[in-house]
NULOPA-64554 format. One record per residue (C-alpha): residue number from 1; z, y, x. Coordinates in pm, whole numbers, always signed. Layout:
<rs>
k:Z:Y:X
NUM:Z:Y:X
...
</rs>
This chain:
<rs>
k:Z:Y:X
1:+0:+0:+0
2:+100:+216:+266
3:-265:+228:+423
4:-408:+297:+130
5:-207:+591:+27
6:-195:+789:+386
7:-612:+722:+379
8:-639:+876:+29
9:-384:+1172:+150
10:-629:+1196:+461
11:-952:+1266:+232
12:-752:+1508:+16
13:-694:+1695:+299
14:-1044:+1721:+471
15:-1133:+1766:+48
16:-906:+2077:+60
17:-1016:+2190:+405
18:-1400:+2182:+317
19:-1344:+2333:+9
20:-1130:+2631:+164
21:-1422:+2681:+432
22:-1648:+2706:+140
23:-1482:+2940:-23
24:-1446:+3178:+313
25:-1808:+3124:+335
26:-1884:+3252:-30
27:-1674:+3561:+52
28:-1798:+3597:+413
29:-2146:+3616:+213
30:-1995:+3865:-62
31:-1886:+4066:+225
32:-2202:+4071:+394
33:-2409:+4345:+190
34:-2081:+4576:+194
35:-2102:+4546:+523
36:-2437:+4586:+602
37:-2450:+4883:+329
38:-2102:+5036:+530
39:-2307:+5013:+879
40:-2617:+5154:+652
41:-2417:+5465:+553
42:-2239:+5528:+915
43:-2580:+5525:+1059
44:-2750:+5806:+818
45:-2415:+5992:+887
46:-2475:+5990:+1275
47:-2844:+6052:+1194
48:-2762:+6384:+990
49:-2518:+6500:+1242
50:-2738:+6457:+1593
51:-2941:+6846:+1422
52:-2574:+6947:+1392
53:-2422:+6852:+1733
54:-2776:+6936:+1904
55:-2762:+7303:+1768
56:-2390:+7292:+1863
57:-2501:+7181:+2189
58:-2778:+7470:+2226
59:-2521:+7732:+2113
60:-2241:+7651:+2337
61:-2518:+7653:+2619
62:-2634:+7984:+2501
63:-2276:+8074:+2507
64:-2195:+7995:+2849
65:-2516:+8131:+2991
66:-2402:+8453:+2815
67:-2105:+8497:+2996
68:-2295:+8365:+3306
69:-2517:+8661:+3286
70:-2198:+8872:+3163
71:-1995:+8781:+3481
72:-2251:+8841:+3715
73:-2346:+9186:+3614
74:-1989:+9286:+3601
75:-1972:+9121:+3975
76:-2265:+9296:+4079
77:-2117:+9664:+3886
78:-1809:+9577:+4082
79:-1981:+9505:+4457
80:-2230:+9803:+4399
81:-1912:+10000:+4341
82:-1745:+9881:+4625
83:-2037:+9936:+4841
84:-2137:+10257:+4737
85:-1726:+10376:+4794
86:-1796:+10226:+5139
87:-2126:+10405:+5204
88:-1967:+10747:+5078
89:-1630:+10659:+5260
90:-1905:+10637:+5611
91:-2088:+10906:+5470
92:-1819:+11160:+5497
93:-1669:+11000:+5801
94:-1965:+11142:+5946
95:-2025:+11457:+5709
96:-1659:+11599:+5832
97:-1603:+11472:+6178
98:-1516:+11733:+6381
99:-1627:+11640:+6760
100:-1494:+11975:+6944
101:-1151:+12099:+6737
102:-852:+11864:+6612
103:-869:+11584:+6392
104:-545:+11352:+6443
105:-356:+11138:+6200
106:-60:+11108:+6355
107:+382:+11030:+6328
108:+547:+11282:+6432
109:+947:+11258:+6463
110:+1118:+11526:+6238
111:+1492:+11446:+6145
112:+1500:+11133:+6378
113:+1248:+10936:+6153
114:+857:+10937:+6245
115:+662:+11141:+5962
116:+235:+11153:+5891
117:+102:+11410:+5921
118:-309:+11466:+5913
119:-408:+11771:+6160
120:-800:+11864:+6103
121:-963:+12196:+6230
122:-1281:+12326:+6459
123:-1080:+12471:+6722
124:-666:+12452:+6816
125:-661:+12857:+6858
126:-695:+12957:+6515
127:-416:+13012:+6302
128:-233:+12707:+6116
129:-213:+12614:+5740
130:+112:+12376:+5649
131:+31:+12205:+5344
132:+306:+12083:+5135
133:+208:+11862:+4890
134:+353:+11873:+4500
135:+592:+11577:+4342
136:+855:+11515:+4453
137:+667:+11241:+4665
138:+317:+11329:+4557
139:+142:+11309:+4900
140:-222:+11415:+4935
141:-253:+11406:+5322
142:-572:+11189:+5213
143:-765:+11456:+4975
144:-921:+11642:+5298
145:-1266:+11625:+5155
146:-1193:+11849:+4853
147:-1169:+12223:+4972
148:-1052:+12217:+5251
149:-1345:+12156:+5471
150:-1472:+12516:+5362
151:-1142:+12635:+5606
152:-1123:+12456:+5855
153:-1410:+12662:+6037
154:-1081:+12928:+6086
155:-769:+12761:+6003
156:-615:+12435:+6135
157:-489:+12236:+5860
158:-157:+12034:+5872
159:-78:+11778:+5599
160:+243:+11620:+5545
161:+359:+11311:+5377
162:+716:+11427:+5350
163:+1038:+11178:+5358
164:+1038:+10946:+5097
165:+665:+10904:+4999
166:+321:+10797:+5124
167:+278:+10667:+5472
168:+623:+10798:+5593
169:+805:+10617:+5377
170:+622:+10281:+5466
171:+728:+10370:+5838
172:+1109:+10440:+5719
173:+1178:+10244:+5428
174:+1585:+10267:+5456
175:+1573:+10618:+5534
176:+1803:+10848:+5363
177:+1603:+11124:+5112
178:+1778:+11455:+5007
179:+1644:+11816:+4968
180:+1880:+11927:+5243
181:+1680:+11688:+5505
182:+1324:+11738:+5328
183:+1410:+12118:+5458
184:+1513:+12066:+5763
185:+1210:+11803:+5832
186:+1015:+12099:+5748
187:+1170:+12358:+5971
188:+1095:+12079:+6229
189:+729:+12096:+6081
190:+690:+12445:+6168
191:+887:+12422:+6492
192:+637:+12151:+6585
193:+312:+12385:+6488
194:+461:+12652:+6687
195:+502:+12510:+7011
196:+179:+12288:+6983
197:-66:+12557:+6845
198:+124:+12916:+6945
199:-63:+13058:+6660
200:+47:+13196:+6307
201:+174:+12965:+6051
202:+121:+13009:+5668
203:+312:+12794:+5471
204:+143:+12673:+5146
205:+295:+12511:+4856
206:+139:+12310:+4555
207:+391:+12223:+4300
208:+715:+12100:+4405
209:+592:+12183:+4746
210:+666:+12569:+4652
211:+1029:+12471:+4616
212:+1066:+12380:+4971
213:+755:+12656:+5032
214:+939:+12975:+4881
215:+1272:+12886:+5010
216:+1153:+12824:+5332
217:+1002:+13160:+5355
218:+1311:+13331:+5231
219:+1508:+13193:+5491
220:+1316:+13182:+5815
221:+1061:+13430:+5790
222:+1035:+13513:+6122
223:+862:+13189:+6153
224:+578:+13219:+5994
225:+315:+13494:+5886
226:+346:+13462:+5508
227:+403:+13222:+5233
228:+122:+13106:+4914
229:+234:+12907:+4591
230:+23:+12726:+4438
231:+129:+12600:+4052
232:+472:+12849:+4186
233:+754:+12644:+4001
234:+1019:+12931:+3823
235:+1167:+12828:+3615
236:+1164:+12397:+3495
237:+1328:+12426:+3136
238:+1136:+12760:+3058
239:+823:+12571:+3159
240:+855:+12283:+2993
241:+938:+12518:+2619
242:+644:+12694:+2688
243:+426:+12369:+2713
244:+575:+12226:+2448
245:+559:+12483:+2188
246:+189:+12563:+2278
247:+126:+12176:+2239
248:+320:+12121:+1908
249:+99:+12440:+1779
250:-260:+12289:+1891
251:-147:+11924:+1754
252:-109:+12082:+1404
253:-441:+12309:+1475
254:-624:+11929:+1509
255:-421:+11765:+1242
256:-215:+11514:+1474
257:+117:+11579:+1319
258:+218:+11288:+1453
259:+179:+11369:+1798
260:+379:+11702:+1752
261:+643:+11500:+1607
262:+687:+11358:+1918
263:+626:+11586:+2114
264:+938:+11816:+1978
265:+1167:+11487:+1922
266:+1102:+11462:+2339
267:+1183:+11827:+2432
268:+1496:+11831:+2204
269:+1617:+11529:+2338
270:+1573:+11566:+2726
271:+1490:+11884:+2784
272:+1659:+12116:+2533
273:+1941:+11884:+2515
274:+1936:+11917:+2896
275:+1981:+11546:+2969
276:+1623:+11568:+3237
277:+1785:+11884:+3406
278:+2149:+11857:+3473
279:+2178:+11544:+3643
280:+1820:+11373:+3579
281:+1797:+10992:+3583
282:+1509:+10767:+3666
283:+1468:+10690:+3292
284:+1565:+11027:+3155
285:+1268:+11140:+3429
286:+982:+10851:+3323
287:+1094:+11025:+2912
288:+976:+11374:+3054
289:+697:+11223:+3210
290:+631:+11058:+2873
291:+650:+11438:+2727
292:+396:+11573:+2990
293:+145:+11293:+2889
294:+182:+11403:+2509
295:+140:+11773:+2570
296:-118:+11743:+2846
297:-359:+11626:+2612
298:-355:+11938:+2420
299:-335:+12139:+2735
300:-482:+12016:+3054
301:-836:+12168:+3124
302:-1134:+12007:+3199
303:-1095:+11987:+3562
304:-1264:+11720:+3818
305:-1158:+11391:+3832
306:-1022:+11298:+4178
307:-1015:+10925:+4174
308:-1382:+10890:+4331
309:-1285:+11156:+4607
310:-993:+10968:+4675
311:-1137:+10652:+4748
312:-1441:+10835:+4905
313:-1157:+10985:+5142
314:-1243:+10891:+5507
315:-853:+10975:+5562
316:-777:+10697:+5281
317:-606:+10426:+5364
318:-409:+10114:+5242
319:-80:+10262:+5293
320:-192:+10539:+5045
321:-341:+10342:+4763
322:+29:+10099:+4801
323:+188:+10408:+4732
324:-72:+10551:+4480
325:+22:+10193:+4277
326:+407:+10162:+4263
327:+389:+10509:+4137
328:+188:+10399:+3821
329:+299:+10075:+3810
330:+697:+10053:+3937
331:+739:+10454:+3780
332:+1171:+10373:+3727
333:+1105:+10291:+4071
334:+969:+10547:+4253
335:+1196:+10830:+4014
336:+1537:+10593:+4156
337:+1416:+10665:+4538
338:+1357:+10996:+4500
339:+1604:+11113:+4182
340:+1793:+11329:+4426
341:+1437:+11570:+4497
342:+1447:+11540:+4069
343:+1723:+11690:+4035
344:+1658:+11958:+4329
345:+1390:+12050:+4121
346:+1490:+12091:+3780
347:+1820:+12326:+3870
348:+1532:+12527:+4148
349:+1664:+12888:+4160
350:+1347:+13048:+4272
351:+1414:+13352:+4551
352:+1332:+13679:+4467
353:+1373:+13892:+4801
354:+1119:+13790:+5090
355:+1062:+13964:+5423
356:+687:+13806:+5448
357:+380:+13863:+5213
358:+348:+13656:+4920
359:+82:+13540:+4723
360:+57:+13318:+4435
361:-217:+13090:+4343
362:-200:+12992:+3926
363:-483:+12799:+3750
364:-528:+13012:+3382
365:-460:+12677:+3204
366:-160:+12566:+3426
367:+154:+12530:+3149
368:+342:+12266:+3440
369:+448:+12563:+3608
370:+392:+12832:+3325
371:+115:+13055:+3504
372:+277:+13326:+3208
373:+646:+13300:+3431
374:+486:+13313:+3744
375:+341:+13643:+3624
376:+676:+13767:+3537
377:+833:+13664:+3880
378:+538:+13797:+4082
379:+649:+14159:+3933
380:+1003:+14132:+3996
381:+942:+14007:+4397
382:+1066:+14214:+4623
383:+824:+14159:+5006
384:+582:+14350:+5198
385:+319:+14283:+4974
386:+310:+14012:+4672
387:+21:+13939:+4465
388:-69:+13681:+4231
389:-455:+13571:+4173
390:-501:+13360:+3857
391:-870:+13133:+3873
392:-1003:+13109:+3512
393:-1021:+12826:+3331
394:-801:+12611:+3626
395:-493:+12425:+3535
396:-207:+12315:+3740
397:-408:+12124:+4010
398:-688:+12371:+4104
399:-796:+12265:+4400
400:-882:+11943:+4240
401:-1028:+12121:+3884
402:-1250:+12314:+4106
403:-1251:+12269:+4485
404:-1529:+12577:+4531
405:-1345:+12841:+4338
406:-1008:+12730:+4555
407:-1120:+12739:+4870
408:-1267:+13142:+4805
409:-966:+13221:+4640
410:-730:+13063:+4889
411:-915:+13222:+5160
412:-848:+13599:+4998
413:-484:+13507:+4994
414:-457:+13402:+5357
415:-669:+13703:+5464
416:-366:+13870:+5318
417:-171:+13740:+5581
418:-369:+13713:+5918
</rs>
């Protein structure tokens, strides 16, 4: 029996297997068109999307050989740039070269630190020109091709970068910087001129440099032959009013209410309130700068741009542009180093009483130094002779607005003098 039974069980199970392979089979062949019809569909899907991913294809290539062609002109602007600063920079190398007189960028040690100073004239007998640049720590020892080459025929030129700034302050990082040794660095200037040169000195001052300029000349005038001001600082709070309310009245003239908005909230707060003039800190100093950009719209003329003459400078150099960038770019910066000169500057008592002429240099437009006050405190000077000659149409940088007009009007005033 037992045979029998495990042989039937046997054919039952190859009977169940057979049948269960037919059955796969049957639904293998059901599957079969829903397949096929799946792989159908996919492949008039990839079919309608090759014209899509081609033209995707074309316009990312147009795209990148857009900005191929973009980047490359930009390069090219950027080396024809660069070239043609170099060719001008050669250009004027040669142009102002002066092969028989003095042409010297030098360090010179005044108040036991070396200083720069640029020296440039045709001949070492005629009489000498100090420069002193405008700030505080605004050096423009560099800016030699601007008017000045229409002098230097009969006056030698000395530029400065004074303590603090520029090339002098790369040379002396740690050094200490206070108006006290800014004036006696200068008195070592002059002393320095002297005994080189042994011919008149004429102190000039742009800015901030007529701080040190005036006061100079009111307290060693038998040094030198006469004193100019350029941009003559008076009076810093008066200044600063006058800009301000002549700014607040030309931003309403325009519409930009705004702007005068602003511009008032700024002057109340720091300068009326007194908080940039007291005791001036680096961030009380980068607000009035603030103030001086919102009002200078309104009130700087159209003057020349210098940037190109800069760079075109043959007296240029890397030191200068490092110091041209942290003042733009590290501002709190460059106010901290020199915050004691800041504060020299806004509590300037200007000197009245001078044994030495006097002659004042104002740009119509110039409301930095209010060319209105400098009026006033030409007529209340008390020196041999004082006069004040106002360009038309200048502002508070004139030898940069218009180097031409300058130079003639610069040489009137120091025909004044020698």
């Amino acid at each position: 029996m037992k045979p029998k039974r495990m042989l039937k069980s046997k054919r039952a199970l190859k009977r169940k297997q057979i049948l269960k392979l037919r059955r796969a089979l049957k639904q293998k062949q059901k599957l079969k068109p829903r397949r096929v019809l799946k792989h159908k569909q996919a492949l008039k899907r990839r079919q309608a999307l090759k014209p899509r991913r081609a033209l995707k294809r074309r316009q990312a290539l147009r795209h990148n050989l857009i900005l191929t062609l973009i980047n490359r002109i930009i390069m090219g602007i950027i080396i024809l740039f660069f070239v043609g600063v170099f060719s001008m920079r050669l250009l004027n190398q040669a142009l102002f070269r002066l092969p028989n007189g003095v042409q010297e960028k030098v360090y010179v040690q005044l108040g036991d630190i070396d200083q720069f100073i640029n020296i440039r004239g045709t001949s070492s007998e005629n009489p000498v020109v100090i420069w002193l640049h405008g700030g505080p720590a605004a050096p423009d020892t560099f800016m030699t091709t601007t008017f000045q080459q229409e002098l230097e025929s009969d006056y030698t030129f000395i530029r400065w970068d004074q303590r603090g700034c520029g090339r002098t302050y790369y040379k002396n990082k740690t050094a200490p910087i206070s108006w006290e040794l800014l004036f006696s660095d200068l008195n070592e200037l002059v002393d320095y001129a002297s005994m080189r040169f042994g011919q008149p000195i004429v102190i000039v001052g742009h800015s901030w440099g007529s701080v040190l300029g005036s006061t100079y000349a009111a307290v060693y005038p038998e040094k030198i032959a006469g004193y100019i001001g350029v941009g003559q600082l008076t009076d810093f709070r008066e200044s600063e009013k006058l800009a301000t309310e002549e700014a607040i009245q030309r931003a309403y003239m325009v519409g930009n209410e705004n702007d005068a908005v602003k511009i008032l909230e700024l002057y109340q707060s720091y300068i009326l309130g007194g908080k940039a003039v007291e005791k001036p800190t680096s961030k009380e100093f980068l607000q009035v700068e603030k103030l001086r950009q919102l009002t200078g719209a309104y009130l700087s003329p159209n003057g020349r741009d210098s940037t190109l003459t800069l760079l075109t400078s043959p007296d240029f150099g890397w030191n200068d542009l490092r110091w041209q960038l942290r003042t733009k770019i590290n501002t709190e910066s460059f106010y901290s180093l020199n915050q004691s000169l800041f504060t020299a500057m806004s509590i300037f008592s200007v000197p009245h009483a001078f044994e030495v002429p006097v002659v004042f240099l104002q740009g119509e437009h110039d409301y930095i130094c209010s060319t209105a006050l400098v009026q006033e405190y030409q007529n209340m000077v008390e020196a041999p002779r004082a006069e004040i000659f106002i360009m038309p149409e200048l502002g508070h940088s004139p030898m940069i607005d218009d180097p031409v007009v300058f130079a003639d009007t610069l040489k009137r005033a120091l025909d004044i003098m020698i």
